[in-house]
ZANU-554774 format. One record per residue (C-alpha): y negated, z negated, x negated; residue number from 0. Coordinates in steps of 0.25 Angstrom, whole numbers. Layout:
<pamis>
v:w:u:seq
Y:Z:X:NUM
...
</pamis>
This chain:
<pamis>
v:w:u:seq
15:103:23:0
12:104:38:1
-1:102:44:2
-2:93:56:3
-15:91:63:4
-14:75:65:5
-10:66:55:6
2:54:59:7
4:42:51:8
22:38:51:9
17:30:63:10
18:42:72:11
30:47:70:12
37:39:78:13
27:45:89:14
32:59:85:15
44:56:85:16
44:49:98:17
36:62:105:18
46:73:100:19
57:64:105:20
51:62:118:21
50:78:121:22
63:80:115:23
69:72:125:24
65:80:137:25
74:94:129:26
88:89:132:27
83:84:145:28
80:98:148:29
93:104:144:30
104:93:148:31
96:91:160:32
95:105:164:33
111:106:160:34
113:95:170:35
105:103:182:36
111:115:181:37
122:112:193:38
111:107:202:39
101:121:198:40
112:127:203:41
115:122:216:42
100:122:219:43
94:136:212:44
109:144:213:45
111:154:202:46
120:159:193:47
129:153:183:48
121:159:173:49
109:157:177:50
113:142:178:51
116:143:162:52
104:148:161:53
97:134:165:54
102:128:152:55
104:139:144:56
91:146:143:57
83:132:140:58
92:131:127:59
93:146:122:60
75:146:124:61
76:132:118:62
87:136:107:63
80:150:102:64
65:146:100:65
67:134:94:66
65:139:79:67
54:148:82:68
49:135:91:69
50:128:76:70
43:139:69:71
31:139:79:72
30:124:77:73
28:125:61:74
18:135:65:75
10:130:76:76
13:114:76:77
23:108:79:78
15:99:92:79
10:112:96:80
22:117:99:81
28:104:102:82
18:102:115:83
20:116:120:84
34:116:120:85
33:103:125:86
24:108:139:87
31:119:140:88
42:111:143:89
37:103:153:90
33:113:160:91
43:123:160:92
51:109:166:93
41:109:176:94
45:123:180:95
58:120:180:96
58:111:191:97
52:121:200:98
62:132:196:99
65:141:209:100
78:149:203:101
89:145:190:102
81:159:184:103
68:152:184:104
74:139:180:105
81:148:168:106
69:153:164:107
62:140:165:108
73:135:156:109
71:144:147:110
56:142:143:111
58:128:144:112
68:130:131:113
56:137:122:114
47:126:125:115
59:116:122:116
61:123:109:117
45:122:106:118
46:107:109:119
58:103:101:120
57:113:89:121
42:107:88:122
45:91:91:123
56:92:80:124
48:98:68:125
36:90:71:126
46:78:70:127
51:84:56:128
35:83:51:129
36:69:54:130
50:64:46:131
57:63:35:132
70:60:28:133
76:49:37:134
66:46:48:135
68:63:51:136
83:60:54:137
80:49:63:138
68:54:68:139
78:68:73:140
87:57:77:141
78:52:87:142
77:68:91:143
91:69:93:144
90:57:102:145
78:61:110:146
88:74:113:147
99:63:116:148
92:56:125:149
87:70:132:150
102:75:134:151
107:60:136:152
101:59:148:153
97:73:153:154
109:75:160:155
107:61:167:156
93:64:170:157
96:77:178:158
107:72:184:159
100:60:191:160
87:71:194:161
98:80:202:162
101:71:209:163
89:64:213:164
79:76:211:165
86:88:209:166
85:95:197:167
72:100:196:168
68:84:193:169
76:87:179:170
66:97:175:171
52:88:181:172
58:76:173:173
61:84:159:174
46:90:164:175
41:74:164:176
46:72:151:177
43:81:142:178
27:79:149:179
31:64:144:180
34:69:130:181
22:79:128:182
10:67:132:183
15:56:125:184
22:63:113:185
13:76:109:186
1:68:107:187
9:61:96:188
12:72:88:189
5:78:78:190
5:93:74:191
12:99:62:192
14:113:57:193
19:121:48:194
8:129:41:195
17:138:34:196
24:143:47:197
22:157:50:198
22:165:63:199
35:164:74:200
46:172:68:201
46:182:81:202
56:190:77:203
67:178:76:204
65:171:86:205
63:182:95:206
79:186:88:207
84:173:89:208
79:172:103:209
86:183:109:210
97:180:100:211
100:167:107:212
97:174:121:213
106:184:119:214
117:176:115:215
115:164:124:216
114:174:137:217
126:182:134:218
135:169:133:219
130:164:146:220
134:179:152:221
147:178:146:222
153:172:154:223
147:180:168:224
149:195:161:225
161:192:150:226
158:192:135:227
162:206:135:228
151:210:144:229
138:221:139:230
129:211:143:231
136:199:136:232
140:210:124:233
127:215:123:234
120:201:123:235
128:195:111:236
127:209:104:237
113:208:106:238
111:193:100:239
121:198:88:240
110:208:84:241
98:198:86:242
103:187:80:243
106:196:68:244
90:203:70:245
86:188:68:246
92:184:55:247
87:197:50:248
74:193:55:249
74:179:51:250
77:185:36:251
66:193:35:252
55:186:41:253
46:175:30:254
47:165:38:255
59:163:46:256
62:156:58:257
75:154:55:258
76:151:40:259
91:157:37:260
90:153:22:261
92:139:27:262
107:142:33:263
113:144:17:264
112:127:15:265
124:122:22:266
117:110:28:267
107:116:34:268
120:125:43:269
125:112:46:270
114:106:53:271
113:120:63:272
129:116:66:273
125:102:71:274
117:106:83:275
129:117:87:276
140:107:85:277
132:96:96:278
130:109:104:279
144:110:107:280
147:94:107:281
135:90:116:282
126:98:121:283
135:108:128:284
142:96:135:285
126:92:139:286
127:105:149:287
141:108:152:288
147:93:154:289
136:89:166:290
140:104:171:291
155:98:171:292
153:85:177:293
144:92:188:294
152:103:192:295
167:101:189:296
166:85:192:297
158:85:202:298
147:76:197:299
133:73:201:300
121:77:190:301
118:63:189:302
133:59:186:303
135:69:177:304
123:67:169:305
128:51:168:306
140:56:161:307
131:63:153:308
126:53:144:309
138:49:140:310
137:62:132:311
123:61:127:312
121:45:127:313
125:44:113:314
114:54:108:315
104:43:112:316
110:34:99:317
120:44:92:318
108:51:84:319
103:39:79:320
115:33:74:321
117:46:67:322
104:47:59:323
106:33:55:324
119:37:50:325
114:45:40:326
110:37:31:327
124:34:28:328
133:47:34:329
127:61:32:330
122:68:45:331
133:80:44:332
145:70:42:333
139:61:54:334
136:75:62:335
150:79:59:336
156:66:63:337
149:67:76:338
154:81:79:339
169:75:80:340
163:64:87:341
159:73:97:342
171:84:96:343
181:71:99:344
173:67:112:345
171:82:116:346
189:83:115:347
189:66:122:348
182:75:133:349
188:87:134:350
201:76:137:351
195:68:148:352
196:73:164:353
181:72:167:354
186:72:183:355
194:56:180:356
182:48:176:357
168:47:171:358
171:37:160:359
182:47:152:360
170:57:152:361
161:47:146:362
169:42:132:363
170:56:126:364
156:61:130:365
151:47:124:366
159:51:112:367
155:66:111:368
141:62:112:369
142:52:100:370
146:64:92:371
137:74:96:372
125:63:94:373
129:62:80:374
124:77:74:375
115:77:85:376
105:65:79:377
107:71:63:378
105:87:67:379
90:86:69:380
86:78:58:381
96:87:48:382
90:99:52:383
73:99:49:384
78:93:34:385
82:108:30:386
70:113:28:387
56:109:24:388
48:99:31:389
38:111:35:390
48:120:42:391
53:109:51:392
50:117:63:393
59:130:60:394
69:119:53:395
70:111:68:396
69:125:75:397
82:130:68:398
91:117:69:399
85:116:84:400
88:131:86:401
102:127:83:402
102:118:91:403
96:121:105:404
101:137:102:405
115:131:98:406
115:124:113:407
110:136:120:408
122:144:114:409
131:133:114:410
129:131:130:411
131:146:133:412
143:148:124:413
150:135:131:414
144:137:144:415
153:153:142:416
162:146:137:417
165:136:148:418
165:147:156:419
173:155:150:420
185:145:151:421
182:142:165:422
183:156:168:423
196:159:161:424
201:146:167:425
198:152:181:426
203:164:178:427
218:160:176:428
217:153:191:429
212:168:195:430
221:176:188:431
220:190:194:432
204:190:194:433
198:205:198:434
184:207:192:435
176:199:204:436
184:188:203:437
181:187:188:438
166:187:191:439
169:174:200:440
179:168:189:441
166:170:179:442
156:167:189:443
164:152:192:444
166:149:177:445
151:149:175:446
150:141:187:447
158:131:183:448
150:131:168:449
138:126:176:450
146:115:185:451
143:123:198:452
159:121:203:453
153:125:218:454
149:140:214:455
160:142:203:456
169:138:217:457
162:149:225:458
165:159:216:459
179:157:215:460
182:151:229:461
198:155:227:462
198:142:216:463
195:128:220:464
184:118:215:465
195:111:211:466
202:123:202:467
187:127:197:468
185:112:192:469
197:112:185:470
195:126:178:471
182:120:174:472
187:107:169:473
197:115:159:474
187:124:155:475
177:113:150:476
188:105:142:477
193:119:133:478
176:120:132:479
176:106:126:480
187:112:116:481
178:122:112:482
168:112:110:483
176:102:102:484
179:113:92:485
166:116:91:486
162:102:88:487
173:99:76:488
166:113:70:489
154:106:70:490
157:92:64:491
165:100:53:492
153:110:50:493
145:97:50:494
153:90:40:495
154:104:31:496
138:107:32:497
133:93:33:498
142:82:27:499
136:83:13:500
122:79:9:501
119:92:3:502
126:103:-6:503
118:110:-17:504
114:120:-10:505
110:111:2:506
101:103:-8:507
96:115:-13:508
88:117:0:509
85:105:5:510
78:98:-6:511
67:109:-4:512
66:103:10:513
65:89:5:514
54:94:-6:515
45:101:8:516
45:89:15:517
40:78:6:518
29:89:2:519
25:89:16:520
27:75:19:521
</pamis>
């Protein structure tokens, strides 16, 4: 049973429920709309390609990796205590933001804006778990999902129109302004719930995982500068090898884990991890890399591209709902499943269509990958707090959400190499006889281009036109939507597998445990 030090009649949950949302909207804003400014950063701050990455990559890998320990501290401590520091702490590391002097301080800014994000959300979503059940929990994480829809709907439509009239330090003021909006009216409508048989931080995991993640996510990002067979990048993945392996040792031996690795034997529970990789892939990679395309390689403004945008992310505004509803009748992994070839036939529609000919081809098959994605993304929230008992709905929202953020994180640097790579090799054949110089300005340009700076990626290899550079870029992007489709049909077929049934016997040999926790604590 947890302990909460104000007592709420069903009246008020609505209130909660609207006051999470609120400061759950301003997350996505912070990432799609910090996708969206990475071009304009450049132009105004300089810096390099990799430091550029850095803008988006370092708030999702601090975001990604403290989100289970943010889940374990919310047990302990309360979950509104953490929720208002992490929600501050936001704010202003926002503020700061827009007063960043160099993309170093920005990076660094970034990143302790990601472990204030992950105190927010990790914290908003158990104390959302204390107030639902059955049913009304699904819809109620349906209205999550949406809240993060209508954040990544229209981040990229707020910067863009900020760009151009501000600049892009107005994107960070505005996401300031915000999240100030969600912590007046919506904190004093929570009440605070805890977990009292939480123990202290697991230090030793997180700090594992921690590094872990950092390790990994850096030497991707260096990949494509120094060459996967690099020390540095060689060293790096060696060295996340050996910690990821320290922290399932550690997260076996400690009593109480952060990470409870007994609950990966039911085949159920697996399944609802995939769902948050298989949207990473479909959506929220094409979140950062398509405004980068549309800005570099076609040449249009911020406030174009992030009009284009919606197309994309518009149907997460009704997608999520529709899905919850549906479960009444369909269940969530045969509806997930369907929405990932939903998404991996728009994500093939697009890779077909010349973006340079018209708007309105771009527009159908974005419309349609988004539908698809927006189906597993209104089911997985809900799917993944009913694992575990009622009590330990902060570590169970802090693994799923690890999943998720930490998935994005690795999922952007592994595409952005990726996009790289291909553009490299593509520039390669049209210098053929490259000596070692002329392979740091072929490596230098293909990670120009990954950030949509086609000026700088031109000055490195002035021997190729803009024209040549576009076009090597363009083909690149459509054999990385390939890679993407695949992905994508793994997903819906890992979904039907895991999630199409309503429970083997070994799954219903956990889950009525959970069932039996939570009506003792409502």
């Amino acid at each position: 049973m947890n302990t909460a030090t104000s007592y709420r009649t069903d009246s008020g949950k609505p209130l909660i429920l609207a006051a999470v949302c609120l400061a759950a909207l301003v997350l996505p804003l912070a990432f799609s709309g910090g996708a969206v400014a990475t071009p304009a950063i450049g132009r105004d701050l300089g810096g390099s390609a990799s430091a550029l990455t850095w803008i988006t990559n370092a708030f999702m890998l601090s975001f990604g990796s403290l989100l289970m320990a943010a889940g374990a501290l919310a047990d302990q401590f309360g979950r509104k205590r953490l929720f208002v520091s992490g929600l501050g702490g936001f704010i202003v590391t926002s503020l700061a933001m827009s007063f960043a002097p160099s993309v170093v301080w920005l990076d660094v800014l970034r990143a302790m804006q990601g472990v204030c994000a992950a105190a927010s959300l990790a914290s908003g979503s158990a104390a959302l778990a204390q107030e639902f059940d059955g049913h009304a929990r699904t819809r109620a994480f349906s209205v999550l999902g949406t809240s993060f829809g209508i954040g990544l709907a229209f981040g990229p439509l707020m910067a863009g129109a900020l760009i151009t009239h501000f600049g892009w330090r107005a994107i960070f003021l505005a996401i300031a302004a915000i999240g100030a909006l969600a912590f007046i009216f919506g904190v004093p409508r929570m009440r605070e719930t805890r977990d009292p048989a939480a123990s202290r931080l697991d230090w030793p995991g997180t700090i594992t995982f921690t590094a872990t993640l950092a390790l990994f996510t850096s030497a991707v990002i260096q990949a494509p500068q120094s060459g996967w067979s690099s020390p540095l990048v060689a060293g790096m993945l060696a060295a996340s090898a050996l910690l990821l392996a320290a922290f399932v040792l550690v997260e076996m031996r400690v009593a109480r884990p952060m990470l409870e690795l007994s609950l990966f034997r039911y085949p159920r529970f697996v399944g609802v991890q995939i769902l948050p990789v298989g949207t990473c892939y479909c959506y929220i990679v094409l979140i950062v890399m398509l405004p980068l395309r549309f800005i570099g390689a076609e040449g249009l403004s911020e406030m174009d591209a992030g009009l284009l945008m919606i197309a994309l992310s518009a149907p997460m505004l009704v997608v999520p709902m529709l899905a919850a509803s549906l479960t009444r009748w369909i269940p969530a992994g045969v509806l997930s499943g369907i929405g990932f070839l939903v998404a991996a036939a728009g994500l093939y529609w697009l890779s077909r269509v010349d973006m340079s000919a018209s708007r309105a081809s771009i527009i159908l098959p974005m419309l349609v990958t988004g539908i698809g994605a927006g189906m597993p993304w209104g089911l997985m929230d809900g799917l993944s707090v009913s694992v575990v008992p009622k009590e330990r709905a902060g570590m169970a929202s802090g693994i799923f959400s690890t999943t998720r953020v930490a998935g994005e994180g690795i999922a952007l640097a592994i595409v952005t190499a990726l996009l790289a790579g291909l553009a490299q090799a593509s520039l390669a054949r049209l210098v053929p006889h490259a000596d070692p110089a002329m392979a740091a300005h072929l490596a230098e340009a293909a990670q120009r281009l990954t950030t949509g700076d086609l000026a700088q990626a031109a000055a490195s290899l002035p021997q190729i036109g803009r024209r040549e550079l576009a076009l090597t870029y363009t083909h690149a992007f459509t054999r990385l939507l390939h890679v993407l489709i695949a992905i994508t049909l793994l997903s819906a077929f890992a979904s039907f597998a895991f999630l199409s049934r309503t429970g083997s016997r070994d799954d219903r040999s956990g889950e009525p445990q959970c069932e039996t926790t939570e009506s003792a604590a409502v």
